[in-house]
C-alpha positions as CSV (number, residue, x, y, z in Angstrom):
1,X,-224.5,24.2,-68.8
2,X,-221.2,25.2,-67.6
3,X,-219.9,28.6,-66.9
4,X,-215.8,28.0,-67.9
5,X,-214.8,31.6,-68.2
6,X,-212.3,32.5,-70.5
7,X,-208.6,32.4,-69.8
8,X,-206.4,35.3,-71.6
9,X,-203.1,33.9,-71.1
10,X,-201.1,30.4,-70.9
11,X,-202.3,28.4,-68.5
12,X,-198.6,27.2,-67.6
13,X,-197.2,30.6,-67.5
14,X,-194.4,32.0,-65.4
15,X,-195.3,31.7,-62.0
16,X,-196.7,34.9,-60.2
17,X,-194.4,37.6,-59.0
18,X,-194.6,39.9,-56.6
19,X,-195.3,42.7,-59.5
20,X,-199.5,43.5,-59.6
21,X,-199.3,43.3,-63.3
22,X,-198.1,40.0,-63.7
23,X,-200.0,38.3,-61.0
24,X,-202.9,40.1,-62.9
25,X,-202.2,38.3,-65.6
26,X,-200.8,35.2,-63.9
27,X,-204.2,35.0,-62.2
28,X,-206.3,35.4,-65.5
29,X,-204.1,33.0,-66.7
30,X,-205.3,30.3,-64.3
31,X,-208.7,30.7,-63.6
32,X,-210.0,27.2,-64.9
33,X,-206.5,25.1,-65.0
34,X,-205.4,25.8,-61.4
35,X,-208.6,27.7,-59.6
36,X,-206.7,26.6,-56.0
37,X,-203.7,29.3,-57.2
38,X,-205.9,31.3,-58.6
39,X,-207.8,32.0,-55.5
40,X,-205.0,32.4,-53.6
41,X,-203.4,35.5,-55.8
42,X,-207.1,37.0,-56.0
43,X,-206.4,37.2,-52.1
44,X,-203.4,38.6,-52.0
45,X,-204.7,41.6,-55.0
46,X,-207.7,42.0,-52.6
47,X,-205.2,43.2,-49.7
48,X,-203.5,46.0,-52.0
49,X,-206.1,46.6,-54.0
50,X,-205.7,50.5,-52.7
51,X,-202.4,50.5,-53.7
52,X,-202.7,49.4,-57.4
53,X,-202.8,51.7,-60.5
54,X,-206.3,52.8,-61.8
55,X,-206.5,50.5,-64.9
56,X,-205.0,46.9,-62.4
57,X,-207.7,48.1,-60.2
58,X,-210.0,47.6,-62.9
59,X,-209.0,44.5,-63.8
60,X,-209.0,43.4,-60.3
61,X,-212.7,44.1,-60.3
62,X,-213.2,41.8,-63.2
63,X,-211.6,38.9,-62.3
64,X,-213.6,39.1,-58.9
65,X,-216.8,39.5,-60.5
66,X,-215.9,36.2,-63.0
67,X,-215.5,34.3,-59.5
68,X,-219.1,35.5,-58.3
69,X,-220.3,34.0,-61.2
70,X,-218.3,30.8,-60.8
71,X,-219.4,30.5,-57.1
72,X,-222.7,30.9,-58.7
73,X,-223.8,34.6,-56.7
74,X,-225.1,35.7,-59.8
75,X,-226.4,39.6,-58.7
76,X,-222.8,40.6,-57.5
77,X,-221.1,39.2,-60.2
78,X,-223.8,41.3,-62.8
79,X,-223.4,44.2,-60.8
80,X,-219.8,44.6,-60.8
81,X,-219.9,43.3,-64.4
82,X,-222.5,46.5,-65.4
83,X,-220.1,49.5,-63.5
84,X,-217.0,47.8,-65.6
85,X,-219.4,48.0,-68.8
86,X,-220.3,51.5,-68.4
87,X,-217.2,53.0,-66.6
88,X,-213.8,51.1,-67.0
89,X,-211.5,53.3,-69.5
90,X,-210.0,50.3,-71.7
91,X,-212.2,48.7,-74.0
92,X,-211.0,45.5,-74.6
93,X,-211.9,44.9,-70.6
94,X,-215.5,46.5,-71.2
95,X,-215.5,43.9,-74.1
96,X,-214.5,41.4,-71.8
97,X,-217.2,42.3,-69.3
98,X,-219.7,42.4,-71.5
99,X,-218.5,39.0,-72.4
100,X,-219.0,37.2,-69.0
101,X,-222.2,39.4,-68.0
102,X,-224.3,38.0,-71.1
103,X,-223.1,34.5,-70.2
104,X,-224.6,35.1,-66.2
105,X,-228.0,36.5,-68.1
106,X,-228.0,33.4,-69.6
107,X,-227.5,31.2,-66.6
108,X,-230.5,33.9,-65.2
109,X,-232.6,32.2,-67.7
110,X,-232.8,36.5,-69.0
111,X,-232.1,35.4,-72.1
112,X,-233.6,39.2,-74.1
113,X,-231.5,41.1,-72.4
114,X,-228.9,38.9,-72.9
115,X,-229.1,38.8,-76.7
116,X,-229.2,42.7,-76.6
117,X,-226.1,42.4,-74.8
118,X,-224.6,40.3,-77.6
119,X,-225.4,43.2,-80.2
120,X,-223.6,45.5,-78.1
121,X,-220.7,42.9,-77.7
122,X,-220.8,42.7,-81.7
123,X,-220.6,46.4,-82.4
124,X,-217.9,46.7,-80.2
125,X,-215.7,43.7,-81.1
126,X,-214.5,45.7,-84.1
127,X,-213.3,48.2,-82.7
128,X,-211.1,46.2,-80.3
129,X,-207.5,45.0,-81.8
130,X,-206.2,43.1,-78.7
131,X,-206.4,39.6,-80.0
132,X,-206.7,37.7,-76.8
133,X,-209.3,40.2,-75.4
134,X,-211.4,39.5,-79.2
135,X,-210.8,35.6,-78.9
136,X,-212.1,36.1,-74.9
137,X,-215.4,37.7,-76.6
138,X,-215.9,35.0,-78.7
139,X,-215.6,32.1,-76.5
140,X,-218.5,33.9,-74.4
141,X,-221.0,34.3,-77.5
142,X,-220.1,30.8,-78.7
143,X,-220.5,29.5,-74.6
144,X,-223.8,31.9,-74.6
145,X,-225.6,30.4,-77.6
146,X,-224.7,27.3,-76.2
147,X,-227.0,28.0,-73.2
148,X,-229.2,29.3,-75.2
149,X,-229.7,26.1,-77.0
150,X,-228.4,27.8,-80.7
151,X,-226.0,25.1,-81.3
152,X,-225.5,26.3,-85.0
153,X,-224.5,30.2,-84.6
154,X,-222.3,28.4,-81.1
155,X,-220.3,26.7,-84.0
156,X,-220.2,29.0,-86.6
157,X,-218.2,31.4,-83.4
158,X,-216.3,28.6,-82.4
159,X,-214.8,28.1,-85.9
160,X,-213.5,31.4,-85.7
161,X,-211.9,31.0,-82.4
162,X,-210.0,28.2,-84.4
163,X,-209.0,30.2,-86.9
164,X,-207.9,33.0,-84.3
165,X,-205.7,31.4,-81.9
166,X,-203.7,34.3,-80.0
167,X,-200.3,33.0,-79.6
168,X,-199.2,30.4,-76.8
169,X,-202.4,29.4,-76.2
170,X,-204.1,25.7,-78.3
171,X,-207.4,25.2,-79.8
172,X,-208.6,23.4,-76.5
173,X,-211.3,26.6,-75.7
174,X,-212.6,26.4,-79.3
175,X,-212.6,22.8,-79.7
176,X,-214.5,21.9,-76.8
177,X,-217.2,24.4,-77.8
178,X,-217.6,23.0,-81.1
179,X,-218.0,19.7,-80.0
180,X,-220.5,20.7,-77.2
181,X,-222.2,22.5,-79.5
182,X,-222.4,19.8,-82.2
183,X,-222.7,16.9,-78.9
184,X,-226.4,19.0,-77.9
185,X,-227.6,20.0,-81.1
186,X,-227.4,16.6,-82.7
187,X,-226.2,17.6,-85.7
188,X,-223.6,15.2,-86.3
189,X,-223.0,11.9,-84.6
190,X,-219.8,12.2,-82.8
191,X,-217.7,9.5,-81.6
192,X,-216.0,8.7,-78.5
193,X,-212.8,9.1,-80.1
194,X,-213.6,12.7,-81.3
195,X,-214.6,13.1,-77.6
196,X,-211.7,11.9,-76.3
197,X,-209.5,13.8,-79.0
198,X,-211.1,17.0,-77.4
199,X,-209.9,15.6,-73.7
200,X,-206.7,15.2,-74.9
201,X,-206.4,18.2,-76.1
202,X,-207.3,20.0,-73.0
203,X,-205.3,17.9,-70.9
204,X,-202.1,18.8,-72.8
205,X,-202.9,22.9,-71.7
206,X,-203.7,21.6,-68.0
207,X,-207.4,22.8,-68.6
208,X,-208.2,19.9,-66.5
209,X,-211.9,21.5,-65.8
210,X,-212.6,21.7,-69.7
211,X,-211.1,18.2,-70.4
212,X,-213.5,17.2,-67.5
213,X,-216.6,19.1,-68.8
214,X,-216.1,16.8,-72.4
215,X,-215.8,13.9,-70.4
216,X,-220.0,14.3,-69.4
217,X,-220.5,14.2,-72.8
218,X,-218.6,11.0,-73.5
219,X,-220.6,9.3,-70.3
220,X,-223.6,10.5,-71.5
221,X,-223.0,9.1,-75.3
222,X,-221.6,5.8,-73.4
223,X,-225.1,5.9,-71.6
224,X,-227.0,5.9,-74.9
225,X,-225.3,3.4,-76.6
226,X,-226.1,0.7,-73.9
227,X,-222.6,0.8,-71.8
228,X,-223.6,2.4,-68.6
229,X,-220.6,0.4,-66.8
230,X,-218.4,2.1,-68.6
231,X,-219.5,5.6,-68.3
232,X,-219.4,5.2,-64.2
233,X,-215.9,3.9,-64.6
234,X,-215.2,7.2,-66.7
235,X,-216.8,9.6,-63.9
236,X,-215.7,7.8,-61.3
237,X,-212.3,8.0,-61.9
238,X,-212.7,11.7,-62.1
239,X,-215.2,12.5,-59.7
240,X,-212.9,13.7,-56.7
241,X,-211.1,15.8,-59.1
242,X,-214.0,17.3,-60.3
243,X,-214.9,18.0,-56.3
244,X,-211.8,19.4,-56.1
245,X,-212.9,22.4,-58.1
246,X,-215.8,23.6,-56.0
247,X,-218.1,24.0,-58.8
248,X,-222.0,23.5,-58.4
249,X,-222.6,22.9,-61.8
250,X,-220.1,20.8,-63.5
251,X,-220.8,18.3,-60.0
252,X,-224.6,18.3,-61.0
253,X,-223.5,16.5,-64.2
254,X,-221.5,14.3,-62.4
255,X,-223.8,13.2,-60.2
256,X,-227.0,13.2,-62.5
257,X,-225.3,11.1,-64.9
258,X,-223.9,8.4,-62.2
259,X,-227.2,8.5,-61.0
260,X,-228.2,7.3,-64.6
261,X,-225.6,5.1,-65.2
262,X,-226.2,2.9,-61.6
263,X,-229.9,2.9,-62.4
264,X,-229.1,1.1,-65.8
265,X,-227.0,-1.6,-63.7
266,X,-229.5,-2.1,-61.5
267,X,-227.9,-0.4,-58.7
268,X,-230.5,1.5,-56.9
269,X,-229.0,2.3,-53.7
270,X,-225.9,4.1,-55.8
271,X,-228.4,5.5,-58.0
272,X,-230.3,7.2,-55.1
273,X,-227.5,8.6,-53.8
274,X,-226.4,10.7,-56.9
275,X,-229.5,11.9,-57.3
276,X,-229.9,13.2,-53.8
277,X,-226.4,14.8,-54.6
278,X,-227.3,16.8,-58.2
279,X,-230.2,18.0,-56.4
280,X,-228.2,19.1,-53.3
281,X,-225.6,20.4,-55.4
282,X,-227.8,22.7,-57.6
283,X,-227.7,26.5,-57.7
284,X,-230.7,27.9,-55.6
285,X,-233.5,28.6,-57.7
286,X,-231.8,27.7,-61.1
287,X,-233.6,25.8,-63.6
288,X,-231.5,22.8,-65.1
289,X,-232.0,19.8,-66.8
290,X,-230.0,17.7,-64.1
291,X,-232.5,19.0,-61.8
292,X,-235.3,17.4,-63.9
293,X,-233.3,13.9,-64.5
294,X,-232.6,13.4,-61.0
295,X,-236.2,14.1,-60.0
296,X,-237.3,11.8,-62.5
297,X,-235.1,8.7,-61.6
298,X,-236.1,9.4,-57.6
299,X,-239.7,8.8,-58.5
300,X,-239.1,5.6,-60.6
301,X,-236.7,4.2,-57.5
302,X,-239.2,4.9,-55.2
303,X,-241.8,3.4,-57.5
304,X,-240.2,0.4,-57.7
305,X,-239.5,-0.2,-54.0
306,X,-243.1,0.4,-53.2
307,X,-243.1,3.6,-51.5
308,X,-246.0,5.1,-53.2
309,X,-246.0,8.6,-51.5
310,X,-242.4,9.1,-51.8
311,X,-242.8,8.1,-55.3
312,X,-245.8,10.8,-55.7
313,X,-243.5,13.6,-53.9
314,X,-240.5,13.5,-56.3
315,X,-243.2,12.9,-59.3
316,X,-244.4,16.4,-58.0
317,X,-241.2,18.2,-58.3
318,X,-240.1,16.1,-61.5
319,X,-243.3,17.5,-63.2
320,X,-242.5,21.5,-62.0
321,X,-238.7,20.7,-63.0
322,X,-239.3,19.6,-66.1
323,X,-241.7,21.7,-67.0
324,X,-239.7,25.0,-65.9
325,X,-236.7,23.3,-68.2
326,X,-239.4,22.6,-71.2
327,X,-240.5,26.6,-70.7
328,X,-236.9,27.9,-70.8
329,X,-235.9,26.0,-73.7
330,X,-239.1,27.8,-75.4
331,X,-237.9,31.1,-73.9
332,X,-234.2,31.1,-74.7
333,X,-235.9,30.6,-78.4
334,X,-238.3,33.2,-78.4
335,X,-235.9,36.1,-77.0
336,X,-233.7,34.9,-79.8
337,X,-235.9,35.7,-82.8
338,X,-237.3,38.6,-81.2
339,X,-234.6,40.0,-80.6
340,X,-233.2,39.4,-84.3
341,X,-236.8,41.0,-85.2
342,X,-236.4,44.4,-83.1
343,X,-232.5,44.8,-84.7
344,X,-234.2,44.5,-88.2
345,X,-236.9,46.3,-87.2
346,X,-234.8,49.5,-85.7
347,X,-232.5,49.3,-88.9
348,X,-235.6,49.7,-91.1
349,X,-236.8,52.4,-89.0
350,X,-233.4,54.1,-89.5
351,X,-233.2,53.2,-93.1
352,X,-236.4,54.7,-93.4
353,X,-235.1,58.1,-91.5
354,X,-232.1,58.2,-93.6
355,X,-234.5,57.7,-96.6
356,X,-237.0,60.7,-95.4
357,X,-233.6,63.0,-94.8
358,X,-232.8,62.5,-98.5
359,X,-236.1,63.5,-99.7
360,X,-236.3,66.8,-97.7
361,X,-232.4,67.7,-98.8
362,X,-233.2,66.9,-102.8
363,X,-236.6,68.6,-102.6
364,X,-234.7,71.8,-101.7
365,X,-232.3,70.9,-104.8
366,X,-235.0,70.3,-106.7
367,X,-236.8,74.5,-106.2
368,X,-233.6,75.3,-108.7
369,X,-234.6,72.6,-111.0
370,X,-237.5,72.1,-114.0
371,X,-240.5,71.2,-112.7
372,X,-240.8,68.6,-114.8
373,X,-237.7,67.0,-113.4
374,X,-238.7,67.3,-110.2
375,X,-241.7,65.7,-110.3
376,X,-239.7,62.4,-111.7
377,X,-237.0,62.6,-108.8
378,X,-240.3,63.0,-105.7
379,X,-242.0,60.0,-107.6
380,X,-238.5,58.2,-107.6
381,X,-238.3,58.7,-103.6
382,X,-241.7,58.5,-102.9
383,X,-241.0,54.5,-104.6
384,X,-238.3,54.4,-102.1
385,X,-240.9,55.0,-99.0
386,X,-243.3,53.0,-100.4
387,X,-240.7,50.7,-100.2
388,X,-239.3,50.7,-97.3
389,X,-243.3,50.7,-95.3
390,X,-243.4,47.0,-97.4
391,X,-240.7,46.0,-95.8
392,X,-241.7,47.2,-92.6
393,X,-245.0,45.5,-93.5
394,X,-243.2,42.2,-93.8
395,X,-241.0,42.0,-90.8
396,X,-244.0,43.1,-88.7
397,X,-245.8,39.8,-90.3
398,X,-243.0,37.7,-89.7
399,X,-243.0,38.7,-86.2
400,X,-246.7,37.2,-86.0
401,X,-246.0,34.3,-88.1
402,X,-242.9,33.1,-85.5
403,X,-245.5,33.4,-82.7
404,X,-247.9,31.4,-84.7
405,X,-245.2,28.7,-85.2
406,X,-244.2,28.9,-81.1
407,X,-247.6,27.0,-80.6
408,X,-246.8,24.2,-82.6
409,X,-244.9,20.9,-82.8
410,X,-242.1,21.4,-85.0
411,X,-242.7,17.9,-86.5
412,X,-246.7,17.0,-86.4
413,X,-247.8,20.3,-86.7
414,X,-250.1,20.0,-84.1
415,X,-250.3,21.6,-80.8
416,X,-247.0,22.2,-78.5
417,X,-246.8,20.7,-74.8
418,X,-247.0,23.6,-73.8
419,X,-249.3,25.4,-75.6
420,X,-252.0,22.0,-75.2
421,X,-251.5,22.3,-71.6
422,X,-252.4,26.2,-71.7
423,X,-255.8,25.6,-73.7
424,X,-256.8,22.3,-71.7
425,X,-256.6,24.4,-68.2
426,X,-258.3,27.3,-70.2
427,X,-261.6,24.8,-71.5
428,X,-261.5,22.9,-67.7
429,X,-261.9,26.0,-65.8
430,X,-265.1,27.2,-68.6
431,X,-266.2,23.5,-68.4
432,X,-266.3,23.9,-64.3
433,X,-268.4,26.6,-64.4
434,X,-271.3,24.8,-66.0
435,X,-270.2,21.4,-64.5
436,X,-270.0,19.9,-68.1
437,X,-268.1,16.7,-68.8
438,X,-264.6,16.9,-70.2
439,X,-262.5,14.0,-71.1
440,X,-258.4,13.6,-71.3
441,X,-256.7,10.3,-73.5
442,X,-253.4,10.5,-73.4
443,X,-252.0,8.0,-76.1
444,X,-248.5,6.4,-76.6
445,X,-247.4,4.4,-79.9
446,X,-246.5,0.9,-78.8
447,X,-243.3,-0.2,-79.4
448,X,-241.8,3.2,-80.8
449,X,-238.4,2.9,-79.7
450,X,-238.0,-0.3,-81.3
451,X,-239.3,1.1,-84.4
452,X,-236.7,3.9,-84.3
453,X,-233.6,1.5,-83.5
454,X,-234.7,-0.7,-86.5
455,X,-235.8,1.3,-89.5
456,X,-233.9,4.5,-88.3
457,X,-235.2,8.1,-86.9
458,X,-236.4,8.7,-90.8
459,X,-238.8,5.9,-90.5
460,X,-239.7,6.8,-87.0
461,X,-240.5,10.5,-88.2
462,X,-243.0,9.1,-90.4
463,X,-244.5,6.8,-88.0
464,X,-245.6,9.8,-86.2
465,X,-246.8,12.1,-88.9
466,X,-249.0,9.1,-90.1
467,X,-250.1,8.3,-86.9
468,X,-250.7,12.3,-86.1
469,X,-253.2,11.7,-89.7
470,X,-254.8,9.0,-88.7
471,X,-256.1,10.8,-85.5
472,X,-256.8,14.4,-87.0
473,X,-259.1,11.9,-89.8
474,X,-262.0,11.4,-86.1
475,X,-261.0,15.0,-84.4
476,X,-263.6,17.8,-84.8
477,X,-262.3,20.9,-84.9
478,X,-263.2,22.2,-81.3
479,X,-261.2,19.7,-79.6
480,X,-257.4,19.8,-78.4
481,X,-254.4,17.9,-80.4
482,X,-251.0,17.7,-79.1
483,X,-247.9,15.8,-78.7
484,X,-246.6,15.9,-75.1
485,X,-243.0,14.3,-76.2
486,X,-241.3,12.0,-78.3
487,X,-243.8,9.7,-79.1
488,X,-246.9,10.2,-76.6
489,X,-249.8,12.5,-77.1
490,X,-252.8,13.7,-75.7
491,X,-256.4,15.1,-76.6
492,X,-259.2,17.2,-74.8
493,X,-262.2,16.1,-75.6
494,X,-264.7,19.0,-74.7
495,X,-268.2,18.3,-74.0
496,X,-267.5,14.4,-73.2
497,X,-268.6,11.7,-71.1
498,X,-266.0,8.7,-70.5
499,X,-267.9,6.2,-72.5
500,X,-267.9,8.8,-75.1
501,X,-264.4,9.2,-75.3
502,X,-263.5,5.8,-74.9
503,X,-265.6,5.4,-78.4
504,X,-263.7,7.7,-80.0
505,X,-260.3,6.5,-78.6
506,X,-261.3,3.4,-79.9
507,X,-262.1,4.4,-83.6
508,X,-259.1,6.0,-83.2
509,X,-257.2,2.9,-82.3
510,X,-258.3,1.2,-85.0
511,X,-257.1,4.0,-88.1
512,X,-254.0,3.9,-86.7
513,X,-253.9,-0.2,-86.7
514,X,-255.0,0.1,-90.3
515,X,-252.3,3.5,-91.4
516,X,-249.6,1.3,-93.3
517,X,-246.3,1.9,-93.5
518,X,-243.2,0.3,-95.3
519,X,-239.8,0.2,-93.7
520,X,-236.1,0.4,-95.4
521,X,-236.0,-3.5,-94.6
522,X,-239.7,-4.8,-93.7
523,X,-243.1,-4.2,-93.0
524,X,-243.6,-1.8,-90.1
525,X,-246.9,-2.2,-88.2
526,X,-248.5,1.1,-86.0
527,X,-250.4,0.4,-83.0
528,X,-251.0,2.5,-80.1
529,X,-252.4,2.2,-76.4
530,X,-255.0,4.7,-74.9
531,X,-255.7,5.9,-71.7
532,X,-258.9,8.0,-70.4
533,X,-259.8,10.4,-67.8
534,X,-262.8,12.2,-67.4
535,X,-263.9,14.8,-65.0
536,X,-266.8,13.0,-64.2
537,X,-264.1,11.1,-61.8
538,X,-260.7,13.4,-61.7
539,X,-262.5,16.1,-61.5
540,X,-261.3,20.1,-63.3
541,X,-257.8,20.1,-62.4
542,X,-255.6,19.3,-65.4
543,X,-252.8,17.9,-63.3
544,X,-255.4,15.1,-61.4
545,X,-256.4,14.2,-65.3
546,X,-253.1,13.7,-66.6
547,X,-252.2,11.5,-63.6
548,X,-255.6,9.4,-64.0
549,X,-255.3,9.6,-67.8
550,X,-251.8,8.7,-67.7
551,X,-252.5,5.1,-64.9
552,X,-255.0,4.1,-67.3
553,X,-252.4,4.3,-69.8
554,X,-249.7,2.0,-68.5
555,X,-252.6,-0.5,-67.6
556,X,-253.3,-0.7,-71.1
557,X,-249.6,-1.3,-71.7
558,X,-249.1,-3.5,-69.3
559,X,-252.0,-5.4,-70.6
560,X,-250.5,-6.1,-74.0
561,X,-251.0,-2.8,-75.5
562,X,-253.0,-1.5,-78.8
563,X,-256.1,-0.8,-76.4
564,X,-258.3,1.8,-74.7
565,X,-258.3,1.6,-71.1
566,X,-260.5,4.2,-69.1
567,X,-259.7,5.0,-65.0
568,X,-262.9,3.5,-63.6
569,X,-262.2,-0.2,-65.4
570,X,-260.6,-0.5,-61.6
571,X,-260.6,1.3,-58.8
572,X,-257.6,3.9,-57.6
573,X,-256.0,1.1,-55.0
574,X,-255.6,-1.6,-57.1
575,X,-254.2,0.6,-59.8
576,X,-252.0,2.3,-57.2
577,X,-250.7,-1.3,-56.1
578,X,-250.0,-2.7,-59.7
579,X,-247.9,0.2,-60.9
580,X,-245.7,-0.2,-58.0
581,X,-245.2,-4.1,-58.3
582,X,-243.6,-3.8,-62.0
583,X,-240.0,-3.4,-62.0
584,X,-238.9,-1.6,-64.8
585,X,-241.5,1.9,-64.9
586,X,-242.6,2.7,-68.9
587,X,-241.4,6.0,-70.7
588,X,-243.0,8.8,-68.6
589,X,-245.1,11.6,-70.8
590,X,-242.4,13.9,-69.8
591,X,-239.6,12.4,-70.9
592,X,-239.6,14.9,-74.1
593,X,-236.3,15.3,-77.3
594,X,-234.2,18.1,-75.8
């Protein structure tokens, strides 16, 4: 995710004068279309800064804390954001603040805090009549949700940037949020010609950065769509440009994505090389999904030039990546809905105060009243109480009922990566301590991407709910259930020798041979391939499973698939030496819909 800032001005403005005030505005102008210039008149503010007026010294501060955050130094840029928030005497520039600090608690992965910054940003915005300052705020909330992966709200924000243009500026800011939003949420299928509608755009108000930032999304749908050729010509052409700008994270989608596109042509050497720079160009400590990717296709280079323990290091750091990327996702989520919970929550609770006020102030009326009447108006209000503790009742459930759901699979129903990975370490460490036998089968559906290019997504939907059936038909209810991504899943099987589990696997195996299914076109036949660990081998650590679990695996697709393959069918070496001789590596367990 890219942190773009929002411009309050014309990016081709009249050129800076010597007057603070307009190379104030001059530099606000120009942060993303001309940083170099920008830069340069920060300097020259930073000299005089003693010198300027109380309310350009404020907004001095604020364009040097956005540039923290561009440069990525996170803490200062909060800081100075917070004192602007709670001391600067304009409001549209504590509206503005507020703006660009939830955005950094979003890159801070702080996503709860962030969102009760956003409530704050919302109360405010109405009170605010400076239309650029408003159309700033917006951009940030639409650029925030973004980050936080709610791609609908991020459009329903950037349709009212649209509809809100301040004068001399275009609808580059708004459009290219709306099409990143609609590009990462998959809720449309967009073109390359929408894309490059968006570049033009951006392009025509020299936001060069912006018009760059929608160009990753047109590599990446060129990547999808089977033209990797193409999308390195695209970022390649642009790539000392984007180098030009000095910022970490747009160059980490650069690179990650020539890294993919080189790996599809069969370059490795190129491939290598872009990966080693998206990780050398990443924001310490910062969890991103480049990271991940480039880890990834390090492991399958090394893989398929034979260096095993090269291979086995970046697999390491692919598995921590991704599953620090896989948490956040779930977190960004979760801060969301609480959050919307504790703002319905608190307006209950003052609904209910303002409620309770009324009673006390009619029950005085009520002493110069009939008591006949008042007994109708305190049953009347005590209905009203009554009322409002039910609906106190029911947003408390629903609280509880969203953390039910966080433990799920949106799709199958069945246990979450995350949460199977939580309850498999929890039953290995009790199984330890009484040295019982547990067994891991990780199982993949053959052929599944073939399935969904054929019969569509629809059809490939159903495949895996059928298939999820078919299993839950020979689980008991004591053992583990969940999909690890797109179409690979795993179960625990407590209390479990290997040949025990490889029975079960296999009567498995078979109901989901026999589960059948009709296509739009054809008949569409379900197999899957299983592979075993048990701790009688790989001993209590989850991690050593999934890796044994997961070898015996690609044997049995290697070996023509719709099979049960257990570790100790061959030893460790020979296993170690066959995955390295294939060429191309399978779908890793990982690789999970973003």
């Amino acid at each position: 995710m890219l942190l773009l800032g929002m411009v309050v001005g014309v990016a081709n403005a009249t050129p800076a004068t010597d007057v603070p005030d307009q190379q104030l505005k001059r530099a606000d102008a120009i942060k993303t279309a001309d940083h170099g210039a920008f830069l340069k008149i920060l300097q020259q503010l930073d000299q005089n800064a003693a010198d300027l007026p109380i309310d350009e010294q404020w907004k001095l501060r604020y364009l040097n804390a956005w540039q923290f955050a561009f440069d990525g130094n996170y803490p200062r840029a909060t800081s100075s954001l917070r004192t602007i928030v709670e001391q600067a005497p304009d409001k549209a520039l504590r509206l503005r603040a507020i703006g660009t600090l939830i955005n950094i608690l979003g890159f801070g992965h702080r996503y709860e805090e962030a969102f009760i910054q956003l409530n704050q940003l919302s109360e405010l915005l109405p009170q605010i009549t400076d239309k650029e300052a408003r159309y700033a705020a917006m951009a940030d909330v639409a650029q925030f949700l973004i980050i936080a992966r709610q791609y609908e709200q991020a459009v329903e924000y950037a349709d009212q940037m649209m509809k809100s243009v301040p004068e001399g500026m275009n609808e580059c800011r708004a459009v290219y949020f709306k099409l990143h939003a609609l590009f990462h949420g998959k809720m449309v299928r967009l073109s390359q010609g929408q894309l490059q509608e968006g570049v033009d755009l951006c392009m025509s108000a020299n936001e060069s950065l912006l018009a760059n930032a929608m160009r990753t999304d047109m590599a990446t749908l060129e990547i999808e769509q089977g033209r990797p050729a193409e999308a390195v010509r695209l970022l390649e052409e642009h790539y000392a440009e984007v180098q030009g700008y000095e910022y970490p994270a747009l160059m980490q989608y650069f690179n990650v994505l020539l890294a993919k596109g080189y790996y599809r042509l069969g370059d490795l050497a190129k491939s290598r090389r872009y990966a080693l720079a998206t990780i050398a160009s990443a924001v310490e400590n910062e969890i991103s999904e480049p990271l991940g990717q480039a880890y990834d296709l390090l492991y399958r280079i090394e893989s398929q030039q034979g260096h095993a323990t090269e291979a086995l290091a970046y697999h390491e750091k692919y598995m921590a990546a991704d599953k620090g990327y896989l948490t956040d996702v779930s977190a960004g989520a979760l801060a969301y809905q609480a959050v919307k919970q504790q703002v319905q929550t608190k307006k209950n609770e003052v609904d209910t105060l303002n409620r309770q006020n009324q009673i006390l102030q009619l029950q005085r009326e009520l002493d110069h009243k009939a008591m006949e009447t008042s007994r109708l108006y305190i049953a009347l209000l005590l209905t009203v109480l009554v009322s409002a503790g039910f609906w106190l009742l029911r947003t408390k459930r629903s609280q509880l009922r969203f953390k039910r759901l966080a433990t799920q699979d949106s799709l199958t129903h069945i246990c979450s990566r995350q949460h199977f990975v939580d309850e498999a370490e929890q039953v290995l460490r009790q199984a330890a301590r009484t040295t019982r036998s547990v067994s891991l089968v990780l199982m993949d559906l053959d052929h599944f991407k073939l399935v969904n290019d054929t019969h569509g997504h629809v059809i490939g939907d159903l495949v895996l709910k059928r298939a999820v059936a078919a299993c839950q038909q020979h689980l008991r209810r004591n053992e583990l259930f969940g999909r690890l991504g797109g179409e690979e899943f795993a179960i625990l099987f407590p209390e479990s020798t290997a040949a025990q589990a490889q029975e079960r696997s296999e009567r498995i195996r078979q109901a989901i041979a026999a589960t059948p299914l009709w296509g739009e076109t054809r008949h569409v036949v379900i197999s899957a391939s299983f592979g075993v660990a048990c701790t009688d081998r790989s001993g209590y650590e989850l991690r050593q499973l999934m890796i044994d679990a997961d070898n015996a695996l690609y044997r049995a697709k290697r070996d023509g698939r719709n099979r049960v393959i257990y570790g100790d069918d061959m030893d460790a070496a020979e296993l170690e030496a066959n995955a390295l001789r294939e060429a191309a590596p399978r779908e890793r367990l990982a690789d999970l819909p973003h």
